[in-house]
MARTORKE-490177 format. One record per residue: residue number from 1; residue in one letter; y, x, z of N, C-alpha, C in turn. Coordinates in steps of 0.001 Angstrom, whole numbers, m for minus. Layout:
BEGIN
<resi:NUM resn:a n_north:Y n_east:X n_up:Z ca_north:Y ca_east:X ca_up:Z c_north:Y c_east:X c_up:Z>
...
// end
This chain:
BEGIN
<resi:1 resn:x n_north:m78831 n_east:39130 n_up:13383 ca_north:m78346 ca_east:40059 ca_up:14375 c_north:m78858 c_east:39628 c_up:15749>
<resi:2 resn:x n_north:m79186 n_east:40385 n_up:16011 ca_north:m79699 ca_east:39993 ca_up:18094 c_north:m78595 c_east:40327 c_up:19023>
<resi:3 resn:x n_north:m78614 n_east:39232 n_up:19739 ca_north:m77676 ca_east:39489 ca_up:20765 c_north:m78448 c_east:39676 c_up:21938>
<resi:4 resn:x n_north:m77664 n_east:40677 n_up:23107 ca_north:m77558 ca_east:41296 ca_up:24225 c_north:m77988 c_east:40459 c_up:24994>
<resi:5 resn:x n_north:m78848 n_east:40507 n_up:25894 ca_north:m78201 ca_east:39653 ca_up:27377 c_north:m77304 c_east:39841 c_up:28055>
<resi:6 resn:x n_north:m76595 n_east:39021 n_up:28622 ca_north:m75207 ca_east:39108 ca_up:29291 c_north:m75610 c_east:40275 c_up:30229>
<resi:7 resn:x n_north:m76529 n_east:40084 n_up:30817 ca_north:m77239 ca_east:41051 ca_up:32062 c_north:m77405 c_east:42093 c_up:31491>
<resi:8 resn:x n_north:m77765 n_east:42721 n_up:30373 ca_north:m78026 ca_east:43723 ca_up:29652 c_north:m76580 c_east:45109 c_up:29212>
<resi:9 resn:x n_north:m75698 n_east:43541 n_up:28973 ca_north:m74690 ca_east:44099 ca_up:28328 c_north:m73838 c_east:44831 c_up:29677>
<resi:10 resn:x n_north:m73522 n_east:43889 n_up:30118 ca_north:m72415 ca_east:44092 ca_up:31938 c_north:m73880 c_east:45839 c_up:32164>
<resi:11 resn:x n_north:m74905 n_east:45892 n_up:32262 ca_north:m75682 ca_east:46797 ca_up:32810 c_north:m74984 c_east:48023 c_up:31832>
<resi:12 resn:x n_north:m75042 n_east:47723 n_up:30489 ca_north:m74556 ca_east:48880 ca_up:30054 c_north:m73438 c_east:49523 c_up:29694>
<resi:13 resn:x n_north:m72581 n_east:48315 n_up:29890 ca_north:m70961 ca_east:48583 ca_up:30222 c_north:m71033 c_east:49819 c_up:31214>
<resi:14 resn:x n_north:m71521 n_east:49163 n_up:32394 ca_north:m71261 ca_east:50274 ca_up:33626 c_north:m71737 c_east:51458 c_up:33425>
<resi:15 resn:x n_north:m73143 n_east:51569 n_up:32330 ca_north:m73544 ca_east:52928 ca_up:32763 c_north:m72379 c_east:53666 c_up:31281>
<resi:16 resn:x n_north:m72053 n_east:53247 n_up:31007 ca_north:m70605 ca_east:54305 ca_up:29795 c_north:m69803 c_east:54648 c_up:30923>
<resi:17 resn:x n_north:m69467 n_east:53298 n_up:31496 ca_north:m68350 ca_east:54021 ca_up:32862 c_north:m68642 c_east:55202 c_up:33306>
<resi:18 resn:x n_north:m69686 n_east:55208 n_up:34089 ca_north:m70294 ca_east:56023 ca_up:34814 c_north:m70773 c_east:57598 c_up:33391>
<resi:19 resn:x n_north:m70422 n_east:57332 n_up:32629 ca_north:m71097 ca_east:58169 ca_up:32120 c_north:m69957 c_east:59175 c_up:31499>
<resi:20 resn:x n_north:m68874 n_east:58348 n_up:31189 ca_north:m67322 ca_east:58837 ca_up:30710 c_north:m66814 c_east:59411 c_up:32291>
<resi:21 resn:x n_north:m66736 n_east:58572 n_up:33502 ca_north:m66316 ca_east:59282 ca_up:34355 c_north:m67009 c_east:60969 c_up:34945>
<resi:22 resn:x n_north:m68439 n_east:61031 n_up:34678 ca_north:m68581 ca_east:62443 ca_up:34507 c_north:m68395 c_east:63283 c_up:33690>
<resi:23 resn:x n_north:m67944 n_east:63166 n_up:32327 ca_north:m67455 ca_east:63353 ca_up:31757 c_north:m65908 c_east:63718 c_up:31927>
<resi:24 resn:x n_north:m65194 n_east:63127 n_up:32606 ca_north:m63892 ca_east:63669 ca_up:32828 c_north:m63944 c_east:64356 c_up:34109>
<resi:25 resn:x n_north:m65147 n_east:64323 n_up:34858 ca_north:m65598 ca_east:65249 ca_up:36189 c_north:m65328 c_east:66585 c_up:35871>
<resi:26 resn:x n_north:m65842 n_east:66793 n_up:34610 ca_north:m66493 ca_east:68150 ca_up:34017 c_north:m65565 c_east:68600 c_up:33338>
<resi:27 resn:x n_north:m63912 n_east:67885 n_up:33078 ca_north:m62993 ca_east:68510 ca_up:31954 c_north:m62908 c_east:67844 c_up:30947>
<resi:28 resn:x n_north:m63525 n_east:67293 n_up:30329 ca_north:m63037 ca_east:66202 ca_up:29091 c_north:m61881 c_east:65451 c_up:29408>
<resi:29 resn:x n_north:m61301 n_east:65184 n_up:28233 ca_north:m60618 ca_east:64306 ca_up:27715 c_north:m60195 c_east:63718 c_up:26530>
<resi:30 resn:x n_north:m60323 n_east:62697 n_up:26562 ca_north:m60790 ca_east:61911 ca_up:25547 c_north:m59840 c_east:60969 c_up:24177>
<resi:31 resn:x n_north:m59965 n_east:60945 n_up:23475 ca_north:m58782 ca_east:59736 ca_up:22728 c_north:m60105 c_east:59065 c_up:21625>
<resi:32 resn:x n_north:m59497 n_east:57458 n_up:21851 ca_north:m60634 ca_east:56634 ca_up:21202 c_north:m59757 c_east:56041 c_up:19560>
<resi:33 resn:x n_north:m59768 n_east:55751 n_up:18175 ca_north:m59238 ca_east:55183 ca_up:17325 c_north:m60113 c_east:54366 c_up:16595>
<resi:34 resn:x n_north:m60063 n_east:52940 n_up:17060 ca_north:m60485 ca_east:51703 ca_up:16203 c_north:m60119 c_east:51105 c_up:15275>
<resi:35 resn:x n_north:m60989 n_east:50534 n_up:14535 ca_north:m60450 ca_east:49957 ca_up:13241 c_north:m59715 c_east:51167 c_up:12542>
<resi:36 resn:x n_north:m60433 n_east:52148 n_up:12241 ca_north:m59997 ca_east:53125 ca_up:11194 c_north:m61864 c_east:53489 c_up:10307>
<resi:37 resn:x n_north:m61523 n_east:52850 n_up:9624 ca_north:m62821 ca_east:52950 ca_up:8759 c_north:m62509 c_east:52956 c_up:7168>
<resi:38 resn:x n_north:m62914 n_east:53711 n_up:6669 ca_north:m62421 ca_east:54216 ca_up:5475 c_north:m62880 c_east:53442 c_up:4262>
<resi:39 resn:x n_north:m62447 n_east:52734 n_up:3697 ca_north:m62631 ca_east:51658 ca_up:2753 c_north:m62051 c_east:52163 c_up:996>
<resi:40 resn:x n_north:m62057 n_east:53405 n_up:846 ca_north:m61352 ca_east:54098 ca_up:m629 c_north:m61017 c_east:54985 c_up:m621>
<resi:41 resn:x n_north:m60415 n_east:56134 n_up:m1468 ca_north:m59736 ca_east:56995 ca_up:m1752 c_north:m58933 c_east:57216 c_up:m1137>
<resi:42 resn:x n_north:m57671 n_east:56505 n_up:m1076 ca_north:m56513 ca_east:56466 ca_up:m189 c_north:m56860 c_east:56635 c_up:1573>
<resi:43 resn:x n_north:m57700 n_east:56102 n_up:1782 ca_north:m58361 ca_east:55739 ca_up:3389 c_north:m59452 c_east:56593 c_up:3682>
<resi:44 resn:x n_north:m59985 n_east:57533 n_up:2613 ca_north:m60633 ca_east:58781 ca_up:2907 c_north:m59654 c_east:59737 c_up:3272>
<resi:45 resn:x n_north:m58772 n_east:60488 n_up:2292 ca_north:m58100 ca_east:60994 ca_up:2469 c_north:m57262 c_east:60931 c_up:3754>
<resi:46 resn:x n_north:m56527 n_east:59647 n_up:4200 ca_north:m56344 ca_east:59330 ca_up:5373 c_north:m57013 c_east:59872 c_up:6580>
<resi:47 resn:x n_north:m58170 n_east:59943 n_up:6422 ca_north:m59293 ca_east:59878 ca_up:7493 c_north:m59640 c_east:61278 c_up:7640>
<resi:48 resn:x n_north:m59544 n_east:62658 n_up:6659 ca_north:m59413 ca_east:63540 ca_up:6258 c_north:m58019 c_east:64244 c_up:7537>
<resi:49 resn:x n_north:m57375 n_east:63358 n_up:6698 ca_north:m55816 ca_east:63856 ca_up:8102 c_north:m56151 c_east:63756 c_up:9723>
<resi:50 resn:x n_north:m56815 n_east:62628 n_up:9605 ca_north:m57348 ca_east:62391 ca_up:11135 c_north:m58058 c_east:63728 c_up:11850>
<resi:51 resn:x n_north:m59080 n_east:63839 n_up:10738 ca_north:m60079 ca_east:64871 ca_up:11348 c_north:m59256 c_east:66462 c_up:11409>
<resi:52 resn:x n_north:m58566 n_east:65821 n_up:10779 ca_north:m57231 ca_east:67957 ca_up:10189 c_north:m57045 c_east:67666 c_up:11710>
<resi:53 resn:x n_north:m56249 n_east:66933 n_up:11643 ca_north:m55564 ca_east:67255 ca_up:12730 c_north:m56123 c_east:66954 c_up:14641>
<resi:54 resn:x n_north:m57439 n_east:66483 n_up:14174 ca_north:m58362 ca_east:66933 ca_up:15226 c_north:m58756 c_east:68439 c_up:15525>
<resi:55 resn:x n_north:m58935 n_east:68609 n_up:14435 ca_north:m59572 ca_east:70170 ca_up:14508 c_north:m58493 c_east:71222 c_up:15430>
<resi:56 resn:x n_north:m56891 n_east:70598 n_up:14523 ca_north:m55552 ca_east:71234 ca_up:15508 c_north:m55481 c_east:71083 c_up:16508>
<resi:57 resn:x n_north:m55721 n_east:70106 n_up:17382 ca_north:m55331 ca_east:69492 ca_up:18381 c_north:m56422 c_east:70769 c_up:19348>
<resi:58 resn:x n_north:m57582 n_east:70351 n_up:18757 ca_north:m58743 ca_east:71312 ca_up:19389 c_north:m58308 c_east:73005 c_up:19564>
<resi:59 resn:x n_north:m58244 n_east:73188 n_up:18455 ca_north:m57612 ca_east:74872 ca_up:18284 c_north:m59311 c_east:75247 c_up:18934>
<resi:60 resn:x n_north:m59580 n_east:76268 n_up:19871 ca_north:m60695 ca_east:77030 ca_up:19874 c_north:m61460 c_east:76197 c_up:20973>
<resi:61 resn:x n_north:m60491 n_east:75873 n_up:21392 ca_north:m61260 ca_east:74617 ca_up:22823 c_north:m62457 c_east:73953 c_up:22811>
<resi:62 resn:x n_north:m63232 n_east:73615 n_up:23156 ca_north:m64612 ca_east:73259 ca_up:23126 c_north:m64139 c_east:71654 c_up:23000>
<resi:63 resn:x n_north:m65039 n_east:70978 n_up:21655 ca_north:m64343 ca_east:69753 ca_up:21029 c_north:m65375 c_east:68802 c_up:21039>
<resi:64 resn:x n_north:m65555 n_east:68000 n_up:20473 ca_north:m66798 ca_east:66852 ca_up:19779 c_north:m65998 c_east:65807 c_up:19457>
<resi:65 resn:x n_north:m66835 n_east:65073 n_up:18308 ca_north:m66170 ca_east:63240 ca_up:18267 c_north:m67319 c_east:62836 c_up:17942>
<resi:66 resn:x n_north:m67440 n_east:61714 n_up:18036 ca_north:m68521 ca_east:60576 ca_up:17785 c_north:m67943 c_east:59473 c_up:16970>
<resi:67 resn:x n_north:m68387 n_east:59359 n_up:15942 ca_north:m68410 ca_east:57933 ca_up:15036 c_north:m69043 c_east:57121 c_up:15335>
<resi:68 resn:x n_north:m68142 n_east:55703 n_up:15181 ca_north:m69251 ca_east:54571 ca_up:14872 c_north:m68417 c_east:54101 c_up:13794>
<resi:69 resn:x n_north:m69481 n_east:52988 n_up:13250 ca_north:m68974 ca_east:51793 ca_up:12238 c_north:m67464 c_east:52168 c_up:11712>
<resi:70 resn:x n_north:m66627 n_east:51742 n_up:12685 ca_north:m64813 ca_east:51221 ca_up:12214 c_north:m64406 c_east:51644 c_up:13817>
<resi:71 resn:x n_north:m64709 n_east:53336 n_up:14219 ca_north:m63901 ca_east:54132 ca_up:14652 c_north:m64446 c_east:55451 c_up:15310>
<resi:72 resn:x n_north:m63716 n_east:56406 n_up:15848 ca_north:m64367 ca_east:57428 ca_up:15993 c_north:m63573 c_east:57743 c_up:17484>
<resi:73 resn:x n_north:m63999 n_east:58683 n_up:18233 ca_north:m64118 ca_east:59057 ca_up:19781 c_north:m63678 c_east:60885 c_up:19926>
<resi:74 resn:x n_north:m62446 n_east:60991 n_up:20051 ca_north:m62553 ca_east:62578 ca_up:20130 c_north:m62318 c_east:63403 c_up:21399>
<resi:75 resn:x n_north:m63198 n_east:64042 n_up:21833 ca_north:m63390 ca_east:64701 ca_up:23299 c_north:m62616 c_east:65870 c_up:23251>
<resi:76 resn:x n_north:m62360 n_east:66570 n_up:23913 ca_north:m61353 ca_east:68246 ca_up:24253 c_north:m61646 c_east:68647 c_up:25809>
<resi:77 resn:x n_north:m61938 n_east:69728 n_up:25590 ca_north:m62332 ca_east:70082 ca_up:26916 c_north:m61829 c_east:71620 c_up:27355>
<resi:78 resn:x n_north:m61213 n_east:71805 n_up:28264 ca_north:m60328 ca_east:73042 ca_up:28448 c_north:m59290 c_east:73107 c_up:28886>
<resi:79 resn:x n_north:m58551 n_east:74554 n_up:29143 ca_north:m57089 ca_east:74631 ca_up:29365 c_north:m56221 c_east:73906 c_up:28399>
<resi:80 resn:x n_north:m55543 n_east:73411 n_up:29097 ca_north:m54521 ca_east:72164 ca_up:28140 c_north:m54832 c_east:71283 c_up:27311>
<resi:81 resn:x n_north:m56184 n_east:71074 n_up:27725 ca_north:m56872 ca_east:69682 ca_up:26890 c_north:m55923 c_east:68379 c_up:26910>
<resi:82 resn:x n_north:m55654 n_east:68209 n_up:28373 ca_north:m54680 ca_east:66725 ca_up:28314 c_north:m53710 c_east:67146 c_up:27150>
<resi:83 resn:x n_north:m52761 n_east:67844 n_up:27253 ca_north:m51514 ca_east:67905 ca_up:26579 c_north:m52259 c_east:67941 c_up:25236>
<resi:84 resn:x n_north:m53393 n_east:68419 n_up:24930 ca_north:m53896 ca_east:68466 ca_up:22814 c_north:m53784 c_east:67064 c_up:23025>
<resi:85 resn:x n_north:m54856 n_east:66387 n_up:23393 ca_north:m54990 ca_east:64643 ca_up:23614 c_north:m54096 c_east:64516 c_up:23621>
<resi:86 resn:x n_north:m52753 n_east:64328 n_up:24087 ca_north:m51602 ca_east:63887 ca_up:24222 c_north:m50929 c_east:64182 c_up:22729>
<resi:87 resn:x n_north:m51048 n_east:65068 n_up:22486 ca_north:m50232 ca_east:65563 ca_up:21105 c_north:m51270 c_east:65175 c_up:19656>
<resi:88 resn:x n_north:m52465 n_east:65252 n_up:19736 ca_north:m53276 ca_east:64013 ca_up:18695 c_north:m53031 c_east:62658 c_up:18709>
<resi:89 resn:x n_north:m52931 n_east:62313 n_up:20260 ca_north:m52233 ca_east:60995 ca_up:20308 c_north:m50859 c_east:60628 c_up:19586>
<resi:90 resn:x n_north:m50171 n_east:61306 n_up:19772 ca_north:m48380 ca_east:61145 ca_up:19234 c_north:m48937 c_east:61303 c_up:17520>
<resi:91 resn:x n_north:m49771 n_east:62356 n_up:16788 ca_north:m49824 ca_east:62589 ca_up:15522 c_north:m50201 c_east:61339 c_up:15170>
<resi:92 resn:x n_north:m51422 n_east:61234 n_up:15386 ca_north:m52464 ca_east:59937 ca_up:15110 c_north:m50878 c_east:58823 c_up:15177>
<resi:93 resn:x n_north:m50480 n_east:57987 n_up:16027 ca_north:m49378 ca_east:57642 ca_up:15979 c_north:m48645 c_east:57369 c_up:14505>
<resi:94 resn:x n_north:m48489 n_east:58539 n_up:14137 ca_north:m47421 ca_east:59112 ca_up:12918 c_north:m48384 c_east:58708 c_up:11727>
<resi:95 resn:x n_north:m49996 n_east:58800 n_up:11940 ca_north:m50248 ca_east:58709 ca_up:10611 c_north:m51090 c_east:57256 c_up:10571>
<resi:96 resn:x n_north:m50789 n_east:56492 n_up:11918 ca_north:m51156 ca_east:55330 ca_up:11664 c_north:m50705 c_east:54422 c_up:10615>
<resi:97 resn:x n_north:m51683 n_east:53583 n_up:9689 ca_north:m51036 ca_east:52742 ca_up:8596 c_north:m50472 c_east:51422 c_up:9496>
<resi:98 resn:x n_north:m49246 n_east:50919 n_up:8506 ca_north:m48635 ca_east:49762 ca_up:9622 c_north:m49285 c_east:48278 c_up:10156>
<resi:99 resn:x n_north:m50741 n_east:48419 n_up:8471 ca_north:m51550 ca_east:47523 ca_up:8752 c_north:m52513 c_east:47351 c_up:7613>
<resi:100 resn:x n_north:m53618 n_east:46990 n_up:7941 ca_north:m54777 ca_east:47149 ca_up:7265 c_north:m55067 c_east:45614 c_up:6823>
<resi:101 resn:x n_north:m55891 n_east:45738 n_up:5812 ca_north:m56107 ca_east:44635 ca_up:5252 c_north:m57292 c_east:43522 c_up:6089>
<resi:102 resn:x n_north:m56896 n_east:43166 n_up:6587 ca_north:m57888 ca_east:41742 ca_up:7580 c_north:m57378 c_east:42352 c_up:8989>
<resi:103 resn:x n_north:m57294 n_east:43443 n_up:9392 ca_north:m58186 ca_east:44144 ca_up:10622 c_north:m56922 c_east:44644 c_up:11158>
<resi:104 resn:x n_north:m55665 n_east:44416 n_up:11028 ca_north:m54568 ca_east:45101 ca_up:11674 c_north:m54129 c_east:46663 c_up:11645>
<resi:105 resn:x n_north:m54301 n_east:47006 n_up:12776 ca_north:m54516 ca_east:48580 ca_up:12458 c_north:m55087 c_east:49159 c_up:13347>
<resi:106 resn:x n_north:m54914 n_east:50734 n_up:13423 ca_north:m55743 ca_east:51360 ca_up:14269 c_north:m55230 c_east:50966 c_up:15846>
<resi:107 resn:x n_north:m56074 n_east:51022 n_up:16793 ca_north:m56338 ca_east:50621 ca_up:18226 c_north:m56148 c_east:51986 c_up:18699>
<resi:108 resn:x n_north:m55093 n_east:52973 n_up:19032 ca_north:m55672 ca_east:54122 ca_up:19623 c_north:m55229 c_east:54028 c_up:20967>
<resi:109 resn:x n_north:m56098 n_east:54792 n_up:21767 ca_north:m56361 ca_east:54522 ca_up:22994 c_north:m56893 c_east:55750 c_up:23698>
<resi:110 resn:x n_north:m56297 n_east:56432 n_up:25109 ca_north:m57230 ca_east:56904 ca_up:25674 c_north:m58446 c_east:56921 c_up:26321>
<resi:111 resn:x n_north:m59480 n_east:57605 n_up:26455 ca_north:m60615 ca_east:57280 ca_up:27176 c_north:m61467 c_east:57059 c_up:26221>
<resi:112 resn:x n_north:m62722 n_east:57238 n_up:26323 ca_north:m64146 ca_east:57603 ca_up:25544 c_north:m64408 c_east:55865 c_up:25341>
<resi:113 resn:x n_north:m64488 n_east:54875 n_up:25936 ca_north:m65419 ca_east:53927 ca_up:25581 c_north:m63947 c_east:52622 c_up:25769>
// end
């Protein structure tokens, strides 16, 4: 695996900053969930609920998420975007597991990065 330069990394920290804060310039808002990576049947399905109830949260609103590895990024953009974010947040919440095997559980969090 290659690692970053420190200089590299701090450089590209800032430009997400900078890149999430126009992003909420423009109306986004964001909710981040780590350490949710689907490891079986049970944790597909799981992950299945996640995305259901993304799609709800969204309703017709102009949406996106981004995956990585072990979590995913979901944007909302529109009239009453905060309050969907807010109310995916509380679900997500509800369908968090109490703890995952090595990895704790999900990290959810507002904000893109």
């Amino acid at each position: 695996m290659t690692s970053i330069p420190e200089d590299d990394a701090q450089r590209q920290a800032e430009e997400l900053i900078v890149a999430e804060a126009g992003d909420v310039a423009r109306g986004w808002h964001f909710l981040t969930v780590d350490n949710l990576a689907p490891q079986g049947n049970a944790d597909a399905l799981l992950y299945e609920k996640v995305l259901d109830s993304f799609d709800e949260a969204a309703g017709d609103r102009e949406c996106r998420h981004r995956g990585r590895r072990n979590g995913i990024t979901f944007g909302i953009r529109g009239a009453g975007a905060e309050r969907r974010i807010a109310w995916l947040h509380a679900r997500l919440e509800k369908l968090k597991p109490p703890r995952l095997p090595g990895d704790g559980s999900w990290d959810i969090r507002e904000g893109a990065r």
